[in-house]
Each structure stands twice: as C-alpha cells, then as structure tokens.
N, C-alpha and C positions, 0 to 999 in steps of 0.2 A: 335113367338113360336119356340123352338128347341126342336128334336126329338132324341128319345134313343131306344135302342136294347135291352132289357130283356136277356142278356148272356146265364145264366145257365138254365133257361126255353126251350130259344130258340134251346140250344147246347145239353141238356139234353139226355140220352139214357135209353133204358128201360135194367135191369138186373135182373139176374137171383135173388137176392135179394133187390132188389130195383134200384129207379134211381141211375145212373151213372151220376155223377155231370162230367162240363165239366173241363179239368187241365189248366194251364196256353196255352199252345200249342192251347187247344180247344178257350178261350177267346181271343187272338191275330186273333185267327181266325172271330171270331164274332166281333172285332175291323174292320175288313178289310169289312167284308160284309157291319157292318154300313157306314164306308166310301165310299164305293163303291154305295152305294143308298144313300149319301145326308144327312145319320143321323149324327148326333154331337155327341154321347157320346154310351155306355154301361153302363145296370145296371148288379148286382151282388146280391146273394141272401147272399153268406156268405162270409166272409172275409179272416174266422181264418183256417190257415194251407196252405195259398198261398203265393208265392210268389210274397209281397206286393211290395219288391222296384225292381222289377223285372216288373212287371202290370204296376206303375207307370211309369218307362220308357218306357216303349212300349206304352202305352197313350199318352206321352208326342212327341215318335217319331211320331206317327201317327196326330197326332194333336187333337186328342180326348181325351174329359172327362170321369171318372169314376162317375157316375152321383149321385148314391145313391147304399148303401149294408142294408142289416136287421142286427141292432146291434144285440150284445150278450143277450141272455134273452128277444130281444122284444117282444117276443110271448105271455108272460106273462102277457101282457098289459092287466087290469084289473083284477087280481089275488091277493087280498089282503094276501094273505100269502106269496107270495114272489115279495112285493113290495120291497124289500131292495135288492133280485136279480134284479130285473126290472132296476132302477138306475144305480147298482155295472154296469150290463150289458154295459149302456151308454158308462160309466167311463174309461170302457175297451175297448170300442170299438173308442175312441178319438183319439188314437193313431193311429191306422190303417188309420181313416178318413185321418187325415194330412198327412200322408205317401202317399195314392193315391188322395190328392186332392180332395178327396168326401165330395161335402157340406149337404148331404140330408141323416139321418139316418132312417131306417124305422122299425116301431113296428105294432105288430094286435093284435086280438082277437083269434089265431092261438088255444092257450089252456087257452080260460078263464074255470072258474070253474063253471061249469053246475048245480051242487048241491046249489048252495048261488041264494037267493033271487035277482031279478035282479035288484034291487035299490042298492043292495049290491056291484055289479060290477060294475054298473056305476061309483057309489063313487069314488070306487076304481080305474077306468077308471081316473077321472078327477084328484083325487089326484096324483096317477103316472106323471099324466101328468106336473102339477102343480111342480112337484119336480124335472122334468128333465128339465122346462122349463129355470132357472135360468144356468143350467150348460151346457145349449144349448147355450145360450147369450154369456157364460163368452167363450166359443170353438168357436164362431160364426159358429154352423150350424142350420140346422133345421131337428126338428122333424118332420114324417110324419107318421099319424096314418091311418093303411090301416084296413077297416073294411074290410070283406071277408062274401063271401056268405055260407049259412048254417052254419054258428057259433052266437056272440050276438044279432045281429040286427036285426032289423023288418021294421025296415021303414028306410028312409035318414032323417028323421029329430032330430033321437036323436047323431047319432053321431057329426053333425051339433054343436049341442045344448052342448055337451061335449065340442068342443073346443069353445066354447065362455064364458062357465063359468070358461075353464083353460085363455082363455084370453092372451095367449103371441104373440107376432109376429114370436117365433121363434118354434111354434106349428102348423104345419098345415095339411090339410088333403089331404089322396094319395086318390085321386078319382078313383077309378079302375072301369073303364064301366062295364067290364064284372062282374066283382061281384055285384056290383048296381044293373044291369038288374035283376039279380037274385032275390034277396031282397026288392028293393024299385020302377025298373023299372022309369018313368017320368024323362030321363037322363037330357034332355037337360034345364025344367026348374030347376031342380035340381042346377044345373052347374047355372046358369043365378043367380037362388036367395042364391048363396052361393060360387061366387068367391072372394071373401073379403080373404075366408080362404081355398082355394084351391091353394095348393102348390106345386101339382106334375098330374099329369094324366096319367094312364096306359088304353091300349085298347086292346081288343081281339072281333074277332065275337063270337056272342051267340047263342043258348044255347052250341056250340061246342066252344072250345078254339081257335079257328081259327082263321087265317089271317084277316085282315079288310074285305076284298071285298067278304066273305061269313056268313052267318047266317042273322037273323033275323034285328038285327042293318044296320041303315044306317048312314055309317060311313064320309061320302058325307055330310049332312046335318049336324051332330053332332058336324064334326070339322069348320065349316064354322059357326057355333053358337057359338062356342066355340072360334075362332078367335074374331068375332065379340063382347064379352066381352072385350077385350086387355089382353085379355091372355098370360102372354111374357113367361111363364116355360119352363119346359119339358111336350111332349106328348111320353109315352114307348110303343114300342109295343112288348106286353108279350102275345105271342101265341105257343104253339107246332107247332116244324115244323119236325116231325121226318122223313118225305120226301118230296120232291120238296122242301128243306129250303130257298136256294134261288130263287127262282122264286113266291114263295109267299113272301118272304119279299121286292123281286121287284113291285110286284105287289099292295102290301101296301104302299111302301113308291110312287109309283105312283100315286094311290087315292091322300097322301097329295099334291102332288105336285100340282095336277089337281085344287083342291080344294082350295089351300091358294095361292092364288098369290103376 
C-alpha cells in the first residue's frame, strides 16, 4: 500500500468569500509535509488554472506523485442532461493528467439531479460511466467514482453494483471512509466484499473531518483489514487541518506506520 496527502483540503483556508484553494507555493508545501512523513504522492482537487509543468517538476524533484485531481465536469456524474459535459470533461482533462503524471481521475455525485426519479440517475450513473470507460483505456488511466455523503446513496451496495454492470477495469471506485461512515457505515466488511473494484482509498476521522487518530473510526484496525486484503493502491488522507497541520498529519502517518509493517 502507498500513501497520499489530499493537498488542497489539507492546505485549504477559510475566506471571507469562500475557501482559499492552496497556489502552487502552498502545494510544494504539502509535497514536503507528505515527504517528510513517509507519504508518496499528493492528491488535487482541481487542475485547471495551475501551473501544471511547474507541479510536475516539483513532483518529479521531490520524488513524489501527483496521484489523482477531479476531472472537468465530474461532478456531473449522473446527470443525464449533461452527459456530453461529463465525457467532453474527461476529454479535457487527458492532457493535464499526462503533463503531471496523474493516473487516477475522479468524478461524484457532487450535483446529481435531485428532481429525476432515482432509477433515472443510476442509469445515468452507469451510462456516463460506460462511455468514459473506453477513453479511459485508449489514455491508460482510471476512473474513480467517489460517492459522497448526503448526496445519491443510501446504502454501499448500489454504487458497488453501478460499477459492475459498467464492468471495466479502468472504472473503479474511491472508497472514502469518511463519507461511507456517513451513509452506509459497516466499513471494513464493505472493503473485504468489494476490493476486486476498489481503486483508490481516502480517510478522515468521523463524524468530524479529522486526522486518523480522532473520532469514532478506528483507524488501527481498519487499515490492518484493509492491508490484509492485498491492497497494493493508494490510502489519502483528506482531513482539515487548519491548525496543528503538521503534527496531526504526524500523528496520522504514525498510526500507518505502527499499523502496516
């Protein structure tokens, strides 16, 4: 298993009109932290308006991957009126992938349409998926579908059940604890009867966003089950850290240490 830093999460500031995404200066920064504790790579929430062959060398100096960003449009994911954004999205975001090395694009339920029957977003769910699975192949990345808490789901077993009637290898799903807990809770058999198509792994304590080593999750047991599949991916950890950032991300990448030998 290798380990990632949720960047613009991690680096995020609150403002006077919203969050303050972190700028290239603030991500080289979150490079160093993840190195400095052990991790392999940084994730990214957005790609467009950085500078990419800039990131990519600074990765490359550092020895670290760009692990995965949310393409353009994935948010769409299940939105049958702008499944041709969904795709176009992909499309556009292929370029950027190769430029920093990122083999993992990620799409949710961010704004499915709340008004449509929910047999209707599924559909739609599986079809998107079905249509970017072919142009995932011919790019060689993968897709990873992040359901999120209080948006489509209800349980773990449908979005399970989406990617297996999408059926590709290069479709798979972002297991995110914290949002699971939320919606489906039963983490770790969850994970046991459904690593065939677990692609990515993000973790936070719950019900607060937090570092591993607080909230209700034991994160101790979680990954030592989750080792114990042959879990070779990425494990991210995407928590707020808007003070003490590093001594909770010390603290986290501790746990794994203790924990996977």
């Amino acid at each position: 298993m290798k380990y990632s830093l949720v960047a613009d999460i991690m680096f995020v500031a609150p403002g006077e009109h919203g969050p303050i995404w972190p700028d290239e200066e603030g991500l080289c920064k979150a490079m160093d932290l993840a190195k400095s504790n052990g991790l392999h790579g940084i994730e990214l929430f957005d790609f467009e308006g950085r500078d990419l062959d800039l990131l990519a060398a600074e990765a490359k100096k550092r020895d670290m991957e760009i692990v995965s960003f949310c393409q353009k449009n994935g948010k769409f994911w299940g939105d049958p009126a702008h499944l041709d954004d969904f795709v176009q999205g992909f499309k556009d975001s292929v370029e950027a992938a190769k430029k920093l090395g990122t083999p993992n694009l990620i799409v949710s339920d961010d704004f499915y349409p709340v008004d449509l029957p929910r047999e209707e977003v599924h559909a739609a769910m599986v079809e998107g998926l079905k249509r970017l699975a072919p142009l995932a192949e011919e790019a060689g990345l993968t897709v990873l579908a992040e359901p999120l808490s209080g948006k489509f789901f209800r349980c773990a077993k449908e979005p399970f059940d989406i990617l297996r009637e999408v059926n590709s290898p290069n479709i798979k799903m972002l297991y995110d604890i914290f949002h699971f807990q939320f919606f489906a809770g039963n983490i770790t058999n969850t994970i046991r009867d459904n690593i065939d198509l677990i692609g990515h792994v993000h973790g936070a304590g719950a019900p607060e966003r937090c570092e591993l080593t607080g909230g209700e999750l034991d994160y101790s047991y979680i990954l030592d089950q989750l080792s114990k599949t042959g879990y070779d991916k990425y494990f991210g950890l995407e928590f707020f850290t808007f003070v003490d950032r590093e001594e909770k991300v010390r603290k986290s990448a501790e746990l794994i240490k203790t924990t996977i030998q």
